[in-house]
C-alpha positions as semicolon CSV with decimal commas, in nm:
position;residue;x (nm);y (nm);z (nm)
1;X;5,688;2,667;-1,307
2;X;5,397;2,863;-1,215
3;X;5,176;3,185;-1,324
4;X;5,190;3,496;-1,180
5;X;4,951;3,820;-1,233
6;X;4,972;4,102;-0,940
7;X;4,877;3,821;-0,617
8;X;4,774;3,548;-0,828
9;X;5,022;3,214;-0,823
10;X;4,997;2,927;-0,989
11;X;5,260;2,658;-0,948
12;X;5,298;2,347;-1,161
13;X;5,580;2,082;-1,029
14;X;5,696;1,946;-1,421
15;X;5,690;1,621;-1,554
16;X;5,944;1,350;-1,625
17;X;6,302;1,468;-1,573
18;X;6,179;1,826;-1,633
19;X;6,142;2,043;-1,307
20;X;5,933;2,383;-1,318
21;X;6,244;2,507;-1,333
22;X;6,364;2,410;-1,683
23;X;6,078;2,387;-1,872
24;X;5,722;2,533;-2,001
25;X;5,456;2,257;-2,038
26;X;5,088;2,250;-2,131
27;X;4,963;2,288;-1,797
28;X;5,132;2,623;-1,762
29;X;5,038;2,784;-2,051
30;X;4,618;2,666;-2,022
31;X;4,704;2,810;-1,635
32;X;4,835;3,156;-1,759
33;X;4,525;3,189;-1,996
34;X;4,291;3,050;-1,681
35;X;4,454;3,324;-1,501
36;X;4,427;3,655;-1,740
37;X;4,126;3,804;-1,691
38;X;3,857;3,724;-2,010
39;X;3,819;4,078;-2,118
40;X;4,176;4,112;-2,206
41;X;4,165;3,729;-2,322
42;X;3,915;3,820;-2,544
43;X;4,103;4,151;-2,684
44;X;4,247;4,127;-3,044
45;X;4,558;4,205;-2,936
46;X;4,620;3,937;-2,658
47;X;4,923;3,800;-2,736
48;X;5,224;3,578;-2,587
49;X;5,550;3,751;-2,533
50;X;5,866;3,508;-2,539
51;X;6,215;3,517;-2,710
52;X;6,340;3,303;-3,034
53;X;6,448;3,031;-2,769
54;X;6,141;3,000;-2,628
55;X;5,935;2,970;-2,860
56;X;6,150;2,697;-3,042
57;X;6,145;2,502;-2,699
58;X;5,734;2,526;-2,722
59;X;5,702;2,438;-3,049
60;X;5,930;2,121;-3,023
61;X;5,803;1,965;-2,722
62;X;5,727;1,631;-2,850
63;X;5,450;1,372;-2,712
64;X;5,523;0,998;-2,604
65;X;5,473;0,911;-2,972
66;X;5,722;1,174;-3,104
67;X;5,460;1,383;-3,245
68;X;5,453;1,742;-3,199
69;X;5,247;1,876;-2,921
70;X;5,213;2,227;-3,044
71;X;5,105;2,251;-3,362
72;X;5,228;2,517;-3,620
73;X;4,951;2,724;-3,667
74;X;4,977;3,111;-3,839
75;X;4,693;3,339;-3,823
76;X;4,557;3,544;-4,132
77;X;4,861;3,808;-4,119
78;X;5,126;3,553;-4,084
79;X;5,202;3,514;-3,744
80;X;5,296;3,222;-3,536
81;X;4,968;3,098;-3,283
82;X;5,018;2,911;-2,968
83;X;4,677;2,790;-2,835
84;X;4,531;2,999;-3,056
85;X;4,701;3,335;-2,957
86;X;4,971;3,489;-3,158
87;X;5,363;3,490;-3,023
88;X;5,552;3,829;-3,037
89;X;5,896;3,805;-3,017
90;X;6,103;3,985;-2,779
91;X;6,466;3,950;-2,757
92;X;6,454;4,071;-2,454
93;X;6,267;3,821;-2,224
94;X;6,482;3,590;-2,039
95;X;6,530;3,226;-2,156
96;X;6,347;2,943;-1,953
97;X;6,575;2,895;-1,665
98;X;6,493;2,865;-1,240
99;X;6,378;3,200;-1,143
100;X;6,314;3,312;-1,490
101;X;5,963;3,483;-1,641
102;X;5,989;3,344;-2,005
103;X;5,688;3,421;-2,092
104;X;5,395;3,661;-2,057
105;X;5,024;3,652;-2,147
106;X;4,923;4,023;-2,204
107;X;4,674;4,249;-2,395
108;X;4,885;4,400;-2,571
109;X;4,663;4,728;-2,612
110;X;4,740;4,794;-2,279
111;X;5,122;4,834;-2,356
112;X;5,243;5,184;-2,452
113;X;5,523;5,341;-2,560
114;X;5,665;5,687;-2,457
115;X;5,960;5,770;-2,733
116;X;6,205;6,071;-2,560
117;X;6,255;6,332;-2,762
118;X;6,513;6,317;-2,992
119;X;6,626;6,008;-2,935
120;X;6,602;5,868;-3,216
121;X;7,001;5,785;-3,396
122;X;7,151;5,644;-3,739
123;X;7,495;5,634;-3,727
124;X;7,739;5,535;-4,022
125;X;8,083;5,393;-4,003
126;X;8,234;5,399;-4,331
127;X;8,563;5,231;-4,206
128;X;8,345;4,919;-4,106
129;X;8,493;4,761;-4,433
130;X;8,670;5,011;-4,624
131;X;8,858;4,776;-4,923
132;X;8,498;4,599;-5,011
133;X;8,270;4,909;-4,980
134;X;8,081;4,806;-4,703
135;X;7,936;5,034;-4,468
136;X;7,794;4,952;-4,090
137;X;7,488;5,138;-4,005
138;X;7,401;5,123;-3,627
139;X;7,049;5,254;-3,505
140;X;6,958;5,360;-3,151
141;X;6,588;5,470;-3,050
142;X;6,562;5,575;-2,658
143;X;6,172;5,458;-2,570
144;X;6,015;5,407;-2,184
145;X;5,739;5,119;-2,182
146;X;5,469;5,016;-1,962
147;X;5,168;4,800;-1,894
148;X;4,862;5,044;-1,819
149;X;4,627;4,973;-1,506
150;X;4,470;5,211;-1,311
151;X;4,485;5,030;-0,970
152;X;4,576;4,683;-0,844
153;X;4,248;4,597;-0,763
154;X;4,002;4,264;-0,799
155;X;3,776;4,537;-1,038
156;X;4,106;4,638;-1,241
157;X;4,280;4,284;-1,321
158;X;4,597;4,262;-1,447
159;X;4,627;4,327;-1,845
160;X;4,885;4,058;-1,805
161;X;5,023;3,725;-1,614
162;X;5,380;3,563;-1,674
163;X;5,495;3,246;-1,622
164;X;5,785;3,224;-1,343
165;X;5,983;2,923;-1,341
166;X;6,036;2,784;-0,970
């Protein structure tokens, strides 16, 4: 497993039968917030991005005493905290697996959104389940997304770093 930011790796070779290629451990997690930059570590909206699976495999990793190593922490809102930042979910990041970039450390007030005209959709189909009354509803929004940074260099770090399993 290792961290990544624009030219910044960070490898880590795993621990017991676990390889850097199928799992997230401590070391890689303290290595991606070593790695982001500490004005975006100290933005309110630094965050972890990670999917469901994840974040279930983080929170159940288990020390030689079978104690949790992660504990289950929410901040003031609600949300989940790993090492003391919160976790957004995406469905959309891959799951831990060789090649993979689970997760991401980002300030997440660097992330925009451009929505395309128009493209926002409801559509109803009443002959989902006609004899009980049910009705499917099925939503589609068309949206671009993007990390900003003006240029890729040492005086404009990287608003984010992922970690890359090996």
């Amino acid at each position: 497993t290792g961290v990544q930011t624009c030219a910044l790796p960070i490898y880590n070779t795993g621990y017991d039968s676990n390889t850097g290629a199928n799992s997230v451990g401590s070391d890689d997690l303290l290595a991606a917030i070593n790695a982001l930059d500490a004005v975006y570590l100290a933005s309110e909206k630094c965050a972890w991005v990670m999917n469901q699976a994840t974040l279930a495999t983080i929170l159940g990793t288990v020390n030689k005493q079978g104690g949790l190593v992660y504990p289950i922490d929410r901040d003031v809102d609600g949300n989940l905290l790993l090492l003391d930042f919160p976790v957004r979910i995406s469905p959309s990041m891959p799951a831990i697996m060789t090649g993979n970039k689970p997760i991401v450390l980002a300030d997440l007030s660097r992330f925009v959104v451009r929505e395309v005209a128009g493209g926002m959709a409801l559509g109803v189909f009443q002959e989902r389940q006609p004899e009980s009354g049910q009705v499917y509803y099925r939503g589609t929004w068309r949206a671009q997304s993007a990390l900003v940074q003006t240029d890729n260099s040492p005086a404009d770090p990287s608003p984010a770093v992922y970690i890359q399993n090996a």
